[in-house]
C-alpha positions in Angstrom: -39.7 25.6 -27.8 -39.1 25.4 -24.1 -40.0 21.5 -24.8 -37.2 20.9 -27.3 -34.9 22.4 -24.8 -35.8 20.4 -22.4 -35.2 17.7 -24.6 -31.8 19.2 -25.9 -30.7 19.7 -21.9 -31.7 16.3 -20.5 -29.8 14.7 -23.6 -26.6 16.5 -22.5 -26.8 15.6 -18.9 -27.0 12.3 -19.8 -24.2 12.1 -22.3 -22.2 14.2 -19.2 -23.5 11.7 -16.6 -22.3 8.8 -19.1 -18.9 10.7 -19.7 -18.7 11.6 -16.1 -19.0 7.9 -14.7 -16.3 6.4 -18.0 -14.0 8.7 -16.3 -14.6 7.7 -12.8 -14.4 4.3 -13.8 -10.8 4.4 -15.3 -10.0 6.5 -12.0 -10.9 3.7 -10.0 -8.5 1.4 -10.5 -5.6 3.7 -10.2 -6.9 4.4 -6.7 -7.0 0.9 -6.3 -3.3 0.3 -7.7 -2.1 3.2 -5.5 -3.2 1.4 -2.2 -1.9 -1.9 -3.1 1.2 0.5 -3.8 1.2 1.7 -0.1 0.2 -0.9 1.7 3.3 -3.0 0.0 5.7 0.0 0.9 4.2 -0.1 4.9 4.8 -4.1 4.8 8.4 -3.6 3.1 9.3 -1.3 5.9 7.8 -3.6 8.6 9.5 -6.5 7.6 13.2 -4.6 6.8 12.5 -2.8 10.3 11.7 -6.6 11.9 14.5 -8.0 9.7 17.1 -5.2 11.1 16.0 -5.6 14.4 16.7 -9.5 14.5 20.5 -9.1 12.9 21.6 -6.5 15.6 20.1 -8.9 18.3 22.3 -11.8 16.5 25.3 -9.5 16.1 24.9 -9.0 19.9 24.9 -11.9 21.0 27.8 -13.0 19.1 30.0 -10.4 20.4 28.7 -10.6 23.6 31.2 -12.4 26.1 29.4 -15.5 26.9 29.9 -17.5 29.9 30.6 -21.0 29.4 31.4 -23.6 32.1 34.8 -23.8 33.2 35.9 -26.8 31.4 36.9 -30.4 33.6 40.2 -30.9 33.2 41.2 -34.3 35.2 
């Protein structure tokens, strides 16, 4: 008897190891996706940060006075 139980409990712990890993499996890639997620949104912000930092350089430097030479007027 304690042989068929044996039997009985090793077939379950391998239909839960099979279930177990099927569902680790289809976990996986979600983690993946999520990353690829985040590491787009950290890029995005780089980039918009980069890209914001650039304009207000460019809109200071047009309304900055500049110097130019005095013009040669003969």
């Amino acid at each position: 008897m304690t042989q068929a139980s044996s039997r009985t409990r090793a077939q379950a712990e391998i239909a839960f190891a099979e279930a177990q890993s099927q569902f680790l499996a289809r976990e996986r890639p979600i983690d993946e996706l999520d990353a690829i997620a985040q590491a787009r949104a950290e890029k995005t912000l780089r980039l918009k940060t980069a890209r914001m930092a650039r304009d207000e350089e460019e809109r200071a430097r047009v309304a900055a006075p500049t110097s130019s030479k005095p013009s040669k007027r003969a």
